[in-house]
C-alpha positions in Angstrom: 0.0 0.0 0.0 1.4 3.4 -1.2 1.5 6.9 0.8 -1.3 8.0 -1.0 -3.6 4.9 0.3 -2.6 5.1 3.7 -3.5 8.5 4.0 -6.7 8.1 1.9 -6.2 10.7 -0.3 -7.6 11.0 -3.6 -5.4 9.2 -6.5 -3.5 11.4 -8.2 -3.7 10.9 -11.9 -3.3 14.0 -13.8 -2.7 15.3 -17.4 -0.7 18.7 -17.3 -0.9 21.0 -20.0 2.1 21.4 -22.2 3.7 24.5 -21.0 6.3 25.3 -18.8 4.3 25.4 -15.0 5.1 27.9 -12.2 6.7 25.9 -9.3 7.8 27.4 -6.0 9.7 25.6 -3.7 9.9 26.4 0.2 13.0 25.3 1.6 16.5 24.7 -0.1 17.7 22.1 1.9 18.9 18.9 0.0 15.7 18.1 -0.9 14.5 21.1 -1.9 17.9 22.1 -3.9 17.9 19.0 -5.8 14.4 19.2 -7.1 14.7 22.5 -8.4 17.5 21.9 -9.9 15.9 19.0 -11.7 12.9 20.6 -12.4 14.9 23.9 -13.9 16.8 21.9 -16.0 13.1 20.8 -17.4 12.5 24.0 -18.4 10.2 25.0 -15.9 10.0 28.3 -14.3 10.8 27.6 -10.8 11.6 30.1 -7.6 12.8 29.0 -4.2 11.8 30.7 -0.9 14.7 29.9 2.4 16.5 31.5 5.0 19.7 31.3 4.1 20.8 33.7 2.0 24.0 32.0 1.3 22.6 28.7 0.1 20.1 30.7 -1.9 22.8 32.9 -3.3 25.2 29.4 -4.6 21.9 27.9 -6.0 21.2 30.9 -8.3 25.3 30.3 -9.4 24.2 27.0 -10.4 21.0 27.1 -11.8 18.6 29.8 -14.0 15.6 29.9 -11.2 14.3 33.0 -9.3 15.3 32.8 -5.1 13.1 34.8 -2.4 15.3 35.2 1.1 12.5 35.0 3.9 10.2 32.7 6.6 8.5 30.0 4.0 5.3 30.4 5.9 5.1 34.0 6.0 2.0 34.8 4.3 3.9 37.9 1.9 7.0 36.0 1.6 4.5 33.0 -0.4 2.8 36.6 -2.4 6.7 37.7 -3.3 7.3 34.0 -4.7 4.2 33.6 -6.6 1.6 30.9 -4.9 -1.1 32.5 -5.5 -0.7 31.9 -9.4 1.7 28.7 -9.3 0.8 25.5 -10.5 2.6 23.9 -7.5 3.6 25.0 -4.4 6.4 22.3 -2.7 6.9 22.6 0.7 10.1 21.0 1.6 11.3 22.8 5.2 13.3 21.0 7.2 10.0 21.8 9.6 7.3 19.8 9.2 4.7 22.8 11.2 6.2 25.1 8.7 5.3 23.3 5.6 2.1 22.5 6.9 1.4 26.3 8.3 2.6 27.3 4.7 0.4 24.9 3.0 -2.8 26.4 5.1 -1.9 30.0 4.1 -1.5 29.0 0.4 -4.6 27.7 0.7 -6.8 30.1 2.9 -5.3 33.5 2.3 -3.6 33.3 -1.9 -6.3 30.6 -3.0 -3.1 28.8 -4.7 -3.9 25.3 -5.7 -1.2 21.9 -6.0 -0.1 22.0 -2.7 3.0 19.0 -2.0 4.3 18.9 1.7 6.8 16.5 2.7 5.8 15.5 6.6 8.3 13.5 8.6 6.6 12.7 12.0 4.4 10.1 12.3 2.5 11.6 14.8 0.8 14.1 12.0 0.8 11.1 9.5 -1.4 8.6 12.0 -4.0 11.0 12.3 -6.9 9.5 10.1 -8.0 12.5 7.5 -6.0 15.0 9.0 -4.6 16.2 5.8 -8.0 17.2 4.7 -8.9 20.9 3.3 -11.4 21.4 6.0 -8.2 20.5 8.3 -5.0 20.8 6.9 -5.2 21.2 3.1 -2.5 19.7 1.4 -3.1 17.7 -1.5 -0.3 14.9 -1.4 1.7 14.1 1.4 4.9 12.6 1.3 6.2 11.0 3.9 9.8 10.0 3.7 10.2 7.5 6.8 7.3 5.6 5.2 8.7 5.6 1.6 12.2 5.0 3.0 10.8 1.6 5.3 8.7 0.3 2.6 11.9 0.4 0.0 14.2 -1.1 2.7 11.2 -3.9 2.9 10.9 -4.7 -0.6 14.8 -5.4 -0.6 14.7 -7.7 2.3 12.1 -9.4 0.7 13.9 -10.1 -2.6 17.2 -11.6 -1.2 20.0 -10.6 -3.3 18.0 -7.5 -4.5 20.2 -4.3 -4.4 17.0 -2.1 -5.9 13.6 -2.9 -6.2 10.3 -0.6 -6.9 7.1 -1.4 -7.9 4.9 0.1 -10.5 1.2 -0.8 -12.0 -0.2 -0.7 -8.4 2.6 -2.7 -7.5 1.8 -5.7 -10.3 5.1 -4.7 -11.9 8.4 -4.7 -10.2 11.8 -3.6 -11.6 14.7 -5.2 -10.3 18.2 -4.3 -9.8 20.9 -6.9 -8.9 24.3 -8.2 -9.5 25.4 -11.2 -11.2 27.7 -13.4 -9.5 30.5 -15.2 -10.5 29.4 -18.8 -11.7 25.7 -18.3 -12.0 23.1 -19.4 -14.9 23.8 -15.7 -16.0 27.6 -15.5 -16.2 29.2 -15.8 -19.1 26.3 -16.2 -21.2 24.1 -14.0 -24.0 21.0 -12.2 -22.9 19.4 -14.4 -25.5 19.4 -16.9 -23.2 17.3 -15.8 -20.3 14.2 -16.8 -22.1 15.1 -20.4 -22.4 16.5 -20.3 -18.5 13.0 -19.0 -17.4 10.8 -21.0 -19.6 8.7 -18.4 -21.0 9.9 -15.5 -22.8 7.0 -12.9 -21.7 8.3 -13.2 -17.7 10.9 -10.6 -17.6 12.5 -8.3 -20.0 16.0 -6.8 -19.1 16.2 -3.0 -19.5 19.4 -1.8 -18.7 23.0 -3.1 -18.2 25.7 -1.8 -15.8 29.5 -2.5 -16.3 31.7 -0.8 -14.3 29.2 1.9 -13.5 28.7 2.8 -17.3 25.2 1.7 -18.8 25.4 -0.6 -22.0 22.4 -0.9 -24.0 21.3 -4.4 -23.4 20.8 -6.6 -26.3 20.4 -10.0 -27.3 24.2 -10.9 -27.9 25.4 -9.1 -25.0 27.3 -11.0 -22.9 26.8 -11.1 -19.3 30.0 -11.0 -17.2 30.2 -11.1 -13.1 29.7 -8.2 -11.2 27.8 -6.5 -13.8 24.5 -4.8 -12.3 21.1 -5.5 -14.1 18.0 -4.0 -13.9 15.0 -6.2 -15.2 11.5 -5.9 -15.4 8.6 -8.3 -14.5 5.3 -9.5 -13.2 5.5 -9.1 -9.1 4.8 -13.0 -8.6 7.8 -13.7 -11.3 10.2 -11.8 -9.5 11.7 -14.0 -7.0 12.1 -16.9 -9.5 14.0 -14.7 -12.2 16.3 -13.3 -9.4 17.4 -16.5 -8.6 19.4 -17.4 -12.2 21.6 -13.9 -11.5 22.9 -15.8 -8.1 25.7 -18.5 -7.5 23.5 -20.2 -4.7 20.2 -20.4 -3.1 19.4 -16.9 -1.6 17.3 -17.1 1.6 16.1 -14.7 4.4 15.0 -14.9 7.7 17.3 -13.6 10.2 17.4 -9.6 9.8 19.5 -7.2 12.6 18.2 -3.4 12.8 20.7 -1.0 13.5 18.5 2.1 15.7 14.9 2.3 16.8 13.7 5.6 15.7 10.7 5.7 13.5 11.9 4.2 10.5 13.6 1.3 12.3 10.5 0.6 14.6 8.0 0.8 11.3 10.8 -1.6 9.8 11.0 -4.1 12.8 6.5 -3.9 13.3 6.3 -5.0 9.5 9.0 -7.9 9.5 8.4 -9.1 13.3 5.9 -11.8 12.3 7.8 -13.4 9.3 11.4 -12.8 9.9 13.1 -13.6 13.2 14.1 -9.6 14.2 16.9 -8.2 16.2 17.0 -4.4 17.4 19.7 -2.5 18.6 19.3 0.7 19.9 21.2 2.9 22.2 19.0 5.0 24.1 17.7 2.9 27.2 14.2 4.5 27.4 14.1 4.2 23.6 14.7 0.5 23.9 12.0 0.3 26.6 9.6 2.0 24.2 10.4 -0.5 21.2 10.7 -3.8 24.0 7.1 -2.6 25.0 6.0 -2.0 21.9 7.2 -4.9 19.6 5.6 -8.7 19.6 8.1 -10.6 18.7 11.1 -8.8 17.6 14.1 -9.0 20.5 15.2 -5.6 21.5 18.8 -5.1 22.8 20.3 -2.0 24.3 24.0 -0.9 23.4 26.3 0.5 20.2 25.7 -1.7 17.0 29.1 -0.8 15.9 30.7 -2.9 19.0 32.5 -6.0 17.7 31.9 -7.7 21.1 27.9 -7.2 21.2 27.6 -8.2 17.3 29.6 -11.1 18.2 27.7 -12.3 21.2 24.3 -11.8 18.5 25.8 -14.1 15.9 26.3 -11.4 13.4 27.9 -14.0 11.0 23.9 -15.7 11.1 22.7 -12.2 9.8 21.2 -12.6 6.4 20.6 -8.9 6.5 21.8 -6.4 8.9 20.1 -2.7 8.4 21.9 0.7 9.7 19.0 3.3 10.1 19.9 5.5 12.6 20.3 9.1 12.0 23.9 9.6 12.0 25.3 8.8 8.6 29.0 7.8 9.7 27.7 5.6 12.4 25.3 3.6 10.3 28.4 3.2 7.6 30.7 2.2 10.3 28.1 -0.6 11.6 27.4 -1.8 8.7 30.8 -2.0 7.3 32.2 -4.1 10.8 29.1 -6.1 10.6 29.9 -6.9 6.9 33.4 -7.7 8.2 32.4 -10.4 11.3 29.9 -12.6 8.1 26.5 -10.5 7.9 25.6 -11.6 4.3 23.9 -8.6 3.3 24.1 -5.0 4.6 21.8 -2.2 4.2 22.9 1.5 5.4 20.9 4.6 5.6 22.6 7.9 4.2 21.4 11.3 3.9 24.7 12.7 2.3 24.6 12.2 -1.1 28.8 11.9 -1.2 28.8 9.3 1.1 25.9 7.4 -1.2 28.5 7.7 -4.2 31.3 6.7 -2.2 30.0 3.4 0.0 27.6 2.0 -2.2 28.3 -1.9 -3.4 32.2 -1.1 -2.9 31.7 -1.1 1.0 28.2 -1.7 1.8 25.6 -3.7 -0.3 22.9 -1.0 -0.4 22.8 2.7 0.5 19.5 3.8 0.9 19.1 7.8 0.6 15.8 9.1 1.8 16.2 12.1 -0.5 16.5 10.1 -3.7 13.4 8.2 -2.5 11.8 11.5 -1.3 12.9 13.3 -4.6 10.9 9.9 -7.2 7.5 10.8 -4.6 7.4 14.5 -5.7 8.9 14.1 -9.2 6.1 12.1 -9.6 3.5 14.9 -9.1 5.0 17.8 -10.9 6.4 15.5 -14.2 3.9 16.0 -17.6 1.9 13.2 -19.4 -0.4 11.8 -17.4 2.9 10.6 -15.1 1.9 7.5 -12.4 5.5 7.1 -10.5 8.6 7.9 -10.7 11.6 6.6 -8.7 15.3 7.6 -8.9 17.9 4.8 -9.5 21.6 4.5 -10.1 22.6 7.0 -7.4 19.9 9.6 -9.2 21.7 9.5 -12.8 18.9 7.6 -14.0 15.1 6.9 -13.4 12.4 4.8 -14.4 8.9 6.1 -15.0 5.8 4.9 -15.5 3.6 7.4 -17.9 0.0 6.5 -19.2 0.0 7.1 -23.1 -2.0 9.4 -25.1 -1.8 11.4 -28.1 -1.0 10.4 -31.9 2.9 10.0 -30.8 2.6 7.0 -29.4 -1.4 5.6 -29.2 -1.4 3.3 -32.4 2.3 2.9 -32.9 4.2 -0.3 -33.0 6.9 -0.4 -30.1 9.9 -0.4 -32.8 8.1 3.0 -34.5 8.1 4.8 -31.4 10.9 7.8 -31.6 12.1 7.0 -28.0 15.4 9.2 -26.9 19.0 7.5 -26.4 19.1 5.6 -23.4 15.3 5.5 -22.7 14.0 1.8 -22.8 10.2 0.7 -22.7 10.3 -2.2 -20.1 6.7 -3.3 -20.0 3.3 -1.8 -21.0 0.1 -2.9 -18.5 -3.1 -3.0 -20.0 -5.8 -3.4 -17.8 -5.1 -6.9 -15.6 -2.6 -7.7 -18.6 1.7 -7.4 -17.8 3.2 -7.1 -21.6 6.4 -7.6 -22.7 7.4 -4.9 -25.3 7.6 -6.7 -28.8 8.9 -4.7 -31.5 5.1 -4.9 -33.0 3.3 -4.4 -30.0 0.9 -2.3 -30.6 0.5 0.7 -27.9 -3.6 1.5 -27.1 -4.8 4.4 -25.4 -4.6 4.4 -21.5 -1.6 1.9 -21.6 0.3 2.1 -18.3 3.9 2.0 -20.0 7.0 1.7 -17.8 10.1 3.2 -19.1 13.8 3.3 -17.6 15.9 6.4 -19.1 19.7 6.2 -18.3 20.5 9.8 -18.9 18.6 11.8 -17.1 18.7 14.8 -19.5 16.2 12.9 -21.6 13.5 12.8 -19.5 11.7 15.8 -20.6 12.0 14.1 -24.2 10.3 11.3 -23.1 7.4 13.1 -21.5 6.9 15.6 -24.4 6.6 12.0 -26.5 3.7 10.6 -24.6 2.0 14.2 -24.4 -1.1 14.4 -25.9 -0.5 17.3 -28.6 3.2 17.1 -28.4 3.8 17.5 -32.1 2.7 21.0 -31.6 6.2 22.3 -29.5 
């Protein structure tokens, strides 16, 4: 279940009209920063509201946006920026009773309309139709310690996963995983994953990593160890395909949690009753909490980055081992001794993007970076043509879509007559209950869900303007 259905709000399937829209963005933090930088880049006219004058000021070097300096829910900074008239209104503080006072004001006073708040605490988020306009009126609610748990879930669930995101209403997942020396996949042509799985229309691989370049996958390429795949398939396939890109028999049960805050209590209530769950957290009171409130998990009080106490918890028995506390150099240092003492798999939280480019797969198995996540939730209501999801892979440089088609571009077409960008592959098209693999003379209908991975992100707005209905007339 998505953010969106746990919050009961509305689903948010739009079609945006073809010119550039008026975004403002409260807050320039990493989030905030990265987005408008994303969205300028677009070609949309975007302006940023914050404090700090000297983030704003290095922003503006960077990027062709207008800045405001001022309080984000100050009812004439919002006038200066332009809510009143934008098409969306972002609020991204790092306080979550500023966005939402923001969002109110937008609302009430400037009558602004597409209002986007990231909310962090779960106290605001628990609150049944809360985020209601007769309450708090914000439209869609992101909330990143959900997102963030339900991503670290879907990995543990797919052992030997390093990515995995679901699209379709989650009847579609894309994979990403390395191959390992001396599996069915090593060594051999892409041709032959058909024959492997027994039926050609299971999976379809989309994109092909090599020493962190992509390679355009094709049917006589070559599969070599260590490579990183990303493939595409029906949810209930998933499992089985994964298991040809691995040496041996994956399996999961035993997963260690590094830190008890929210998103490591969420992680431990979802797992407790299938996985056998260890907790370490070191705050006492906030091990009482999580000892009171867990059923089955076991909750243990000290540092998850002592050698002694990982020992005495039979680390080397770990098939996962999650860092998720909120210091990034802690959760990398755990993660990295507990890969060191035999856990088979580790998983580290990390809000700095440097540290996500410089520990991932080289000294951790998977860095998980909230703002990447946070960053695929919002992309995914401002983005054109009729856009479903959106989530950010490879670090951000690339990101896989899912668009609903329209106009005479694409409704009609074969597959191999659709003017698709460099580096932007169609990995499946759902229609209706139906998962298709993408033929070269499948034919694409009207209100086909079509999922599509781009490699280079500066190709993204090509590939919206394509499924646009009217595109032609740029």
């Amino acid at each position: 279940m998505n953010i969106a259905e746990r919050l009961k709000l509305a689903p948010r399937k739009r079609k945006l009209n073809e010119q550039r829209k008026k975004i403002i963005i409260l807050g320039a933090g990493q989030v905030g920063g990265t987005v408008a930088e994303i969205l300028a880049a677009e070609n949309h006219d975007v302006t940023v509201v914050d404090k700090n004058a000297d983030i704003l000021r290095e922003l503006n070097d960077r990027m062709d946006i207008r800045t405001i300096l001022g309080q984000a829910s100050y009812p004439d900074v919002l006038r200066n920026a332009g809510a009143d008239e934008a098409d969306f209104t972002i609020a991204a503080t790092d306080s979550d009773e500023t966005n939402m006072v923001a969002m109110q004001i937008v609302y009430s006073i400037l009558k602004g309309s597409g209002r986007v708040a990231r909310i962090r605490s779960q106290e605001y988020i628990k609150e049944k139709d809360f985020f209601l306009n007769k309450n708090m009126p914000i439209q869609v609610v992101i909330s990143p310690e959900l997102l963030v748990t339900d991503r670290v879930q879907q990995i543990i669930e797919h052992p030997g996963a390093l990515q995995v995101v679901d699209f379709a209403n989650d009847r579609v997942r894309l994979v990403g995983v390395g191959i390992d020396p001396g599996s069915s996949m090593d060594g051999k042509p892409l041709s032959t994953l058909p024959g492997l799985l027994g039926d050609a229309e299971r999976a379809r691989v989309v994109a092909i990593y090599r020493q962190d370049e992509p390679l355009i996958p094709q049917g006589s390429t070559i599969m070599q160890a260590d490579d990183m795949v990303f493939f595409i398939s029906s949810r209930h396939h998933t499992s089985q395909i994964l298991e040809h890109f691995h040496y041996e028999d994956l399996q999961c049960s035993h997963v260690m949690i590094a830190g008890g805050g929210n998103i490591g209590y969420s992680l431990a209530k979802k797992l407790e009753h299938t996985y056998k769950v260890k907790v370490i957290e070191r705050n006492p009171a906030r091990a009482e909490f999580l000892a009171a409130n867990l059923d089955e998990a076991m909750v243990l009080q000290g540092d998850a980055a002592n050698h002694d106490m990982l020992a005495e918890e039979n680390i080397h028995d770990m098939h996962v081992f999650c860092a998720l506390t909120n210091d990034d150099e802690a959760n990398i240092l755990s993660a990295m001794l507990a890969k060191s003492m035999g856990a088979h798999k580790t998983m580290s939280l990390i809000n700095r993007k440097e540290y996500v480019n410089l520990v991932e797969r080289d000294i951790i198995d998977v860095a998980i970076s909230p703002q990447l996540i946070t960053i695929g939730a919002l992309l995914t209501h401002i983005r054109g043509a009729d856009v479903v999801a959106v989530h950010s892979l490879r670090k951000g440089r690339a990101e896989a879509l899912e668009v609903i088609a329209h106009g005479e571009n694409v409704v009609g077409k074969q597959i191999d007559a659709l003017e698709l960008p460099e580096g932007a592959t169609i990995g499946c098209v759902v229609r209706g209950e139906q998962v298709l693999m993408p033929h070269h003379d499948l034919v694409i209908e009207a209100e086909d869900h079509v999922v599509i991975l781009v490699v280079q992100k500066d190709q993204i707005e090509k590939v919206g303007r394509l499924f646009q209905v009217g595109a032609t007339e740029f």
